[in-house]
C-alpha positions in Angstrom: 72.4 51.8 13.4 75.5 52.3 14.6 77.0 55.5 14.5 77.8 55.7 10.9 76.3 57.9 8.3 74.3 56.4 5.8 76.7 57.1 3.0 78.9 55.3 4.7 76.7 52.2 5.2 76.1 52.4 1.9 79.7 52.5 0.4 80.7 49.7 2.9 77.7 47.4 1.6 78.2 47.9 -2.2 82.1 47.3 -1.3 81.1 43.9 0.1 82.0 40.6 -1.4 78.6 38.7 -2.5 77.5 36.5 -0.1 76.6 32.7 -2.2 73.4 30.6 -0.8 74.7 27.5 -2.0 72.3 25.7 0.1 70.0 28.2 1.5 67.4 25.1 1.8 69.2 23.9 4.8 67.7 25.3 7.9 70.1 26.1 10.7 70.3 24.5 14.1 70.0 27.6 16.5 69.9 27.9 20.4 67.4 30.9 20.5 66.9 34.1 19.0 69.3 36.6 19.7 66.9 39.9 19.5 64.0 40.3 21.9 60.6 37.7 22.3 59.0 40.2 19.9 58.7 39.3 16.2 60.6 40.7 13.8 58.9 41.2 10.3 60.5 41.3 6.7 59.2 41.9 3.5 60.1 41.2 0.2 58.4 42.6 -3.1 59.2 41.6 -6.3 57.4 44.2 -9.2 54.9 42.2 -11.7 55.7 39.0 -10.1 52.4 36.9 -11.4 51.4 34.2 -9.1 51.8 31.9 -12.0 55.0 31.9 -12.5 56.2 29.3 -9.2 57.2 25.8 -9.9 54.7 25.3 -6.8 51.8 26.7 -9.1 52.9 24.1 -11.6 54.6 26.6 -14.0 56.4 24.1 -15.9 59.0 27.1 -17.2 60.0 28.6 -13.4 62.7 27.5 -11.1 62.1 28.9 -7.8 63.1 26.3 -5.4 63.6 28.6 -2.4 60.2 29.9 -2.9 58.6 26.4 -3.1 60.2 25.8 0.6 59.0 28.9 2.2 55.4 28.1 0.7 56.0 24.3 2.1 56.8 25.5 5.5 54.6 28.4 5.1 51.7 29.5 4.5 50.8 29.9 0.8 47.6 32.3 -0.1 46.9 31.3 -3.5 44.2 33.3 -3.6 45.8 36.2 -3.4 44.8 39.7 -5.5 46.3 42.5 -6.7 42.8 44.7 -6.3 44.4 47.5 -8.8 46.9 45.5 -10.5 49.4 48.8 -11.0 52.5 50.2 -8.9 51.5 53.0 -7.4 48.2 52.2 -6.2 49.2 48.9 -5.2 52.1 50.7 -2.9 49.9 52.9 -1.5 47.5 49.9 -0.5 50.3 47.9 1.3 51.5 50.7 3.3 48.4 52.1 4.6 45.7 49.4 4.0 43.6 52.0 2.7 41.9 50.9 -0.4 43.7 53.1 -3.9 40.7 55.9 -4.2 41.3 56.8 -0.4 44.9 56.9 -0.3 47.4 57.0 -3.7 44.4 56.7 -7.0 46.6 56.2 -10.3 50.0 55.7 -11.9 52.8 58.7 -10.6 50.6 60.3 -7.9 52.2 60.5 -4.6 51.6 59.1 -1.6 50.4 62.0 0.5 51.9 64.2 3.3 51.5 62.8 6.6 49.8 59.8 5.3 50.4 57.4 8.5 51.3 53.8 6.7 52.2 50.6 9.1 55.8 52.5 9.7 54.2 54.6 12.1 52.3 51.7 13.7 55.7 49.6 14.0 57.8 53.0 15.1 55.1 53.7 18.3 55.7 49.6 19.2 59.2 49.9 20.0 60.1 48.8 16.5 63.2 49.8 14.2 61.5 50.0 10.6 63.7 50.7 7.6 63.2 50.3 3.6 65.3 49.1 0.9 64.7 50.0 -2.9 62.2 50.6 -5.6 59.2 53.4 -3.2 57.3 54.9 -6.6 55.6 57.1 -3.8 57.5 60.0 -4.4 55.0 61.9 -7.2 57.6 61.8 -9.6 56.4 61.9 -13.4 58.0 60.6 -16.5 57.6 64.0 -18.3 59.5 65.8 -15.6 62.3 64.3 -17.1 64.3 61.0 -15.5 63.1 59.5 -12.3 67.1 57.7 -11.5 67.6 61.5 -10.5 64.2 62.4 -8.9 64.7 62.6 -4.4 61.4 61.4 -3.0 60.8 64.7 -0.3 61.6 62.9 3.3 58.0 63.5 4.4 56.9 61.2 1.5 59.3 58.4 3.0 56.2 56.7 5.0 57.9 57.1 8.5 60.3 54.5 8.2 63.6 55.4 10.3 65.7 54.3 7.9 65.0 54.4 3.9 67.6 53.9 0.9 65.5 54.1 -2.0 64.8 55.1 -5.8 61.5 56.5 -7.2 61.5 53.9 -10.1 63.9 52.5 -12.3 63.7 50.4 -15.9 67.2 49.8 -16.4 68.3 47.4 -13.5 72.3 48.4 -14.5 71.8 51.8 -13.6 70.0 52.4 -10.6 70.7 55.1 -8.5 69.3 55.0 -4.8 68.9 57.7 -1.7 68.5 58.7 1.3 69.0 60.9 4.5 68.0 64.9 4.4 69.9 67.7 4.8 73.7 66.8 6.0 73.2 63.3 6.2 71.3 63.0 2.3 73.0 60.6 -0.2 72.7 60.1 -3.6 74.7 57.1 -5.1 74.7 54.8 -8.2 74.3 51.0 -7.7 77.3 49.3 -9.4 76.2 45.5 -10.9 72.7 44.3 -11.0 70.1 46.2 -9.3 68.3 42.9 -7.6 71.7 41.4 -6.2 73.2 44.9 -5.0 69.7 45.5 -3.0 70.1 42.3 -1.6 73.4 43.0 -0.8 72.8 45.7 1.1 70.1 44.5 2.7 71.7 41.4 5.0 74.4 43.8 5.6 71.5 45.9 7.4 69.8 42.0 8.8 73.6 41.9 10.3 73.5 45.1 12.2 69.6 44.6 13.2 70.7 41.3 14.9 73.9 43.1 16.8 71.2 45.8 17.7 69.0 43.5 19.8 65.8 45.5 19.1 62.8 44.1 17.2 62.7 45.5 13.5 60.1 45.2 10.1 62.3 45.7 7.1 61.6 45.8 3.7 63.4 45.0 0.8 61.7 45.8 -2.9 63.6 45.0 -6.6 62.2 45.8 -9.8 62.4 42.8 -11.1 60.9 40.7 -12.7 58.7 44.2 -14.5 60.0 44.9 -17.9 62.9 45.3 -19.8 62.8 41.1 -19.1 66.7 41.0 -18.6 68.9 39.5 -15.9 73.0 38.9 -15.4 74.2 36.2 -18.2 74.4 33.1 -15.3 70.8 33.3 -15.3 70.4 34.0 -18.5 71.4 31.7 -20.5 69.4 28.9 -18.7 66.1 29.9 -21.2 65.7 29.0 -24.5 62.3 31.0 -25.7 61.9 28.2 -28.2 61.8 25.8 -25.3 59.0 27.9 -23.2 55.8 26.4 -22.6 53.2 28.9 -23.2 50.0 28.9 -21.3 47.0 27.8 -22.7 45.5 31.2 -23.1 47.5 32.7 -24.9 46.6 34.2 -28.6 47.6 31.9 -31.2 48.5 35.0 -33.1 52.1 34.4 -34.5 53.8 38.1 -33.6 52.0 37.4 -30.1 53.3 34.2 -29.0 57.2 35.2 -30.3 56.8 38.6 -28.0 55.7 36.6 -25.4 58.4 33.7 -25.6 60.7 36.4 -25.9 59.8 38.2 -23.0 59.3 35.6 -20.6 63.0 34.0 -21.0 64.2 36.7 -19.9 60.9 37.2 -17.3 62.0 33.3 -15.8 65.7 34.5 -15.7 64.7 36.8 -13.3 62.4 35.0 -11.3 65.0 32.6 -10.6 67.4 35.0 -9.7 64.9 36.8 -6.9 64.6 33.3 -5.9 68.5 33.2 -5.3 68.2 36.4 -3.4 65.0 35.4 -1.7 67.5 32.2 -0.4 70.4 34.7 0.7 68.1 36.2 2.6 67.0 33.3 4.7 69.9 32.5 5.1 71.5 35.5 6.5 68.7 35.1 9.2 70.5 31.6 9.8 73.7 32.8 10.7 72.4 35.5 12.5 70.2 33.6 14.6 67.3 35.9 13.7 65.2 33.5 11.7 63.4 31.7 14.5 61.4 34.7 15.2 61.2 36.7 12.2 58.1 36.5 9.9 59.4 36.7 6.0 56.6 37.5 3.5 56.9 37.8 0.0 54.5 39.1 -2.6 54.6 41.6 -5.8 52.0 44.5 -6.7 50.6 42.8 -9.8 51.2 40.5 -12.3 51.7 40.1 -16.5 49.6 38.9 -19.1 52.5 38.0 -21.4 50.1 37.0 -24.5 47.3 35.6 -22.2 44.7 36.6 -24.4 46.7 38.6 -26.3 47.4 41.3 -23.5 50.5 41.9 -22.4 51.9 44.2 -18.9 48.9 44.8 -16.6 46.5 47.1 -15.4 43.5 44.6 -17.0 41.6 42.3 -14.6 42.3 38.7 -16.3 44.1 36.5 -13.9 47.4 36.9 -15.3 47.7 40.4 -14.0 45.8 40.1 -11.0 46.9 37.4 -9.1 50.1 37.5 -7.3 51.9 35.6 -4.6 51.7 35.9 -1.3 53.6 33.6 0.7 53.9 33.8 4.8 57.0 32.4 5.8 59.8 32.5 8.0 60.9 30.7 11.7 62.2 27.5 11.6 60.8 24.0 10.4 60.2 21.7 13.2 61.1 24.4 16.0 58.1 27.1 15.6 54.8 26.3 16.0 53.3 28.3 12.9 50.8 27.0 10.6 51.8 25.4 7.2 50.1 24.6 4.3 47.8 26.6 1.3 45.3 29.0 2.2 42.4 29.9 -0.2 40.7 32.5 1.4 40.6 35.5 -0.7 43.0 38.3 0.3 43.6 41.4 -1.1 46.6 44.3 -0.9 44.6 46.2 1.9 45.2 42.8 3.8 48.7 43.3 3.9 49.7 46.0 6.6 47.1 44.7 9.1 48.0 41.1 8.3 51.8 41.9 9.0 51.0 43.6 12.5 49.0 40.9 13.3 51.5 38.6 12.9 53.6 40.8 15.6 50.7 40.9 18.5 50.0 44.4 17.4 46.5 45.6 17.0 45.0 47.0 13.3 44.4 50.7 13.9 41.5 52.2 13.0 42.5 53.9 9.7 43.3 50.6 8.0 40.2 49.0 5.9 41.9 45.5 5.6 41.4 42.3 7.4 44.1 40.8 9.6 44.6 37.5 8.0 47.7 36.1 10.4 45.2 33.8 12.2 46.1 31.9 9.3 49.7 31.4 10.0 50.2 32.2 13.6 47.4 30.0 16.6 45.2 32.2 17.4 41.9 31.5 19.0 38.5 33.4 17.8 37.3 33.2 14.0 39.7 33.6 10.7 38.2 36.3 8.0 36.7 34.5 5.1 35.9 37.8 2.8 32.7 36.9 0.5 34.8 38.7 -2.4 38.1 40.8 -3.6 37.3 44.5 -4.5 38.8 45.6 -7.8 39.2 49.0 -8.8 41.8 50.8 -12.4 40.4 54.5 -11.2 42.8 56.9 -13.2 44.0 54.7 -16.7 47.7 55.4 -17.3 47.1 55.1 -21.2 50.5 53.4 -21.5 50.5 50.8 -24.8 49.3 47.3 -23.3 47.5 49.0 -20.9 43.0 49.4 -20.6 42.7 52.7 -21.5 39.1 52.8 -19.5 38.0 52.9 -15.8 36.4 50.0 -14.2 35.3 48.2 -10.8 34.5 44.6 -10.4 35.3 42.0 -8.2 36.3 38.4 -7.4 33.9 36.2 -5.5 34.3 33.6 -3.1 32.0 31.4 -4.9 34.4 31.5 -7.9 32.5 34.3 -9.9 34.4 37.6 -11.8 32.3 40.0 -12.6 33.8 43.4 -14.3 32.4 46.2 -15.9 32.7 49.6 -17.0 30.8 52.4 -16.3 27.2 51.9 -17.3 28.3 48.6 -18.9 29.2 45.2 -18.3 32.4 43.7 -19.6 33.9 40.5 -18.1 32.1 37.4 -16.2 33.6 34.5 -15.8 33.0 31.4 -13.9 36.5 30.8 -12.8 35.6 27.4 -10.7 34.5 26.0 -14.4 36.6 28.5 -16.6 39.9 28.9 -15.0 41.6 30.3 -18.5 38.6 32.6 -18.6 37.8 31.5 -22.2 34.1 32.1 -22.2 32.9 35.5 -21.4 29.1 35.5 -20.0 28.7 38.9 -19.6 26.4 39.5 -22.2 24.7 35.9 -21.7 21.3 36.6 -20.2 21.1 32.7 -19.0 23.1 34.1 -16.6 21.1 37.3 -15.8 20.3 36.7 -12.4 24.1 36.1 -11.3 25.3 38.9 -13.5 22.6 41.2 -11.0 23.7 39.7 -7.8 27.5 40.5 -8.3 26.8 43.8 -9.8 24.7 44.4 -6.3 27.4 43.1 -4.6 29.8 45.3 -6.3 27.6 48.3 -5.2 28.1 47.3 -1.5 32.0 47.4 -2.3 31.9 50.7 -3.8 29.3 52.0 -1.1 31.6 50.6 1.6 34.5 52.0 0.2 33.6 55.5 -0.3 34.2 54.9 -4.4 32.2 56.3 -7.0 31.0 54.5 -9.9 28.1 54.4 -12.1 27.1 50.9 -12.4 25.3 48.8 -14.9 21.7 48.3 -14.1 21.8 44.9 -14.5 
């Protein structure tokens, strides 16, 4: 950055007008980048974003046009898991692509001192690295009293050179964010919708990233579209709950399916607005001439049942909560030479940090346990990772309402198995090639005996592998 303080950056960018993609679908016609030859990398998470919910997965509810042309000209993973479909955890995962029982186990536990995440990685490569909103690495816990007000200690900041950030939030018109230490520490109140100030904030950063001519990975995370389901009035009033088509798994139970029609009008509402900040986005990389060479990838840390099978939240292993999107995007149609298309190959969080240095030339260090998927998107030569399964894990229950109160390991096969259990006991397996609602449980089927052993001796190579512990079912 310039030399400003970050309190000043940050009163200048929540002073700004709000920028309007009224056609962020257009791509620009640009002469060259204006940073270096290196990539530049951004992401952007959205919080119990299910991969459902895209009018490119045929959600006949969503309206996420933006998304549906990054996943055109992208590459779309729609095989994508949330391995512990829960914040923390999940956050922990992404930054250090260390598996949850390794690095951050359960709901409010911190991500640990000196834990080196892909920061690090990017800060040793010449990189400028910086993060923008929701972190829920900070240790911060709900009985110590409220978390707008909680500062995540510096050294829990994951190494990025730049961080405005809040611990967690549920009330995106009052969201506080900071940053800095000591002199330069800030402590400031959002003013208008949490999503769209964020954003806001963060192309006025993409601005002063493309005047500083140095290669960057940014980050931008929003709360939405996790609970309470609301979003500005404009975006609002475009659901009728009435009008909602529900998904075919969800509990014909009468309280269930209002709660859940309820919910997701406000839930789409949302969607379509990260969608509209997804698009300013892109399109600040247009006129910046920045979007040639930087990488945009979007995903969320877990999904939402919202009635399927009568759940709601997360934290459970149906599909609902555990798949999510992941959508490699970014340069410019017609003028990169990226891959395009849908990718099934089974990726999990720990695939994220090694997948995004990849995409940069730089090499997984040792301490990650993910695979580098960007073969898929960049032209590489030498073979693409095609992982026999997806690892799940809910070590520490949070024992929130909607929530599984029990521990459990399972996993997500290639082959198009789930298998789940509990300790000592098997719960879930469903043949999701033939069963993609998950409607018939086999667990307890001993026609199925022999696949039921095979996944649970699978499972024990994940848990071995991983340094877990687990007492699984004998067969």
């Amino acid at each position: 950055m310039r030399n400003t303080s970050r309190r000043e950056f940050l009163q200048a960018t929540l002073a700004a007008p709000t920028l309007l993609a009224d056609n962020p679908q257009e791509a620009a016609q640009v002469s060259g980048p204006r940073v270096s030859r290196k990539q530049n990398v951004i992401w952007i998470i959205a919080d119990q974003f299910r991969a459902q919910a895209l009018t490119s997965s045929g959600d006949p509810n969503a309206r996420t046009p933006n998304l549906d042309r990054a996943a055109a000209f992208g590459i779309n993973f729609t095989h994508n898991i949330s391995g512990y479909p829960l914040c923390c955890p999940f956050r922990g995962s992404m930054l250090t692509g260390k598996y949850p029982n390794k690095c951050v186990p359960g709901h409010e536990y911190p991500l640990p001192p000196g834990e080196k995440t892909l920061a690090d990685t990017f800060n040793a490569n010449g990189y400028h690295t910086s993060y923008f909103g929701k972190w829920h690495l900070g240790g911060f816990h709900e009985a110590d009293g409220r978390a707008a007000f909680f500062i995540t200690d510096p050294q829990r900041r994951g190494s990025f050179a730049e961080w405005t950030g809040y611990e967690n939030n549920n009330s995106p018109w009052d969201c506080w964010v900071h940053g800095g230490a000591g002199k330069t520490a800030f402590h400031s109140r959002l003013h208008g919708y949490e999503s769209d100030v964020l954003t806001t904030m963060f192309v006025a950063h993409l601005a002063e990233r493309a005047a500083a001519r140095k290669p960057f990975f940014a980050v931008l995370s929003v709360q939405a579209p996790h609970d309470p389901y609301v979003a500005p009035a404009e975006w609002m009033s475009k659901y009728n709950p009435e009008a909602l088509q529900l998904r075919p798994n969800v509990a014909t139970i009468p309280e269930v399916r209002t709660r859940a029609r309820q919910d997701l009008a406000g839930y789409y509402a949302m969607i379509e607005n990260i969608d509209w900040n997804y698009g300013r986005v892109i399109q600040k990389l247009e006129e910046t001439e920045l979007l040639e060479n930087t990488h945009v990838l979007f995903f969320s840390d877990h999904g939402d049942m919202h009635g399927s099978h009568g759940l709601f939240r997360k934290t459970n292993p149906y599909e609902e909560a555990i798949r999510t999107p992941w959508i490699l995007s970014g340069g410019i149609p017609r003028y990169t030479p990226f891959k395009t298309g849908v990718s099934t190959v089974l990726s999990n969080h720990v695939d994220i940090a090694p997948t995004t240095l990849g995409l940069c030339g730089i090499a997984k260090p040792d301490w990650m346990s993910g695979s580098d998927l960007s073969g898929y998107r960049m032209d590489k030569p030498g073979e693409l990772p095609t992982p026999d399964s997806a690892y799940l894990q809910n070590i520490i229950p949070t024992h929130h309402p909607d929530s599984v109160n029990t521990p459990y390991r399972g996993l997500v096969s290639r082959d198009g198995w789930k298998y789940v259990c509990f300790e000592n006991q098997s719960w879930l397996l469903f043949h999701l090639a033939e069963d993609p609602w998950e409607e018939a449980n086999l667990a307890f089927d001993d026609r199925f005996r022999e696949e039921r052993k095979r996944l649970i001796q699978r499972l024990g190579q994940w848990i071995s592998d991983t340094g877990d512990r687990f007492k699984l079912p004998a067969n």
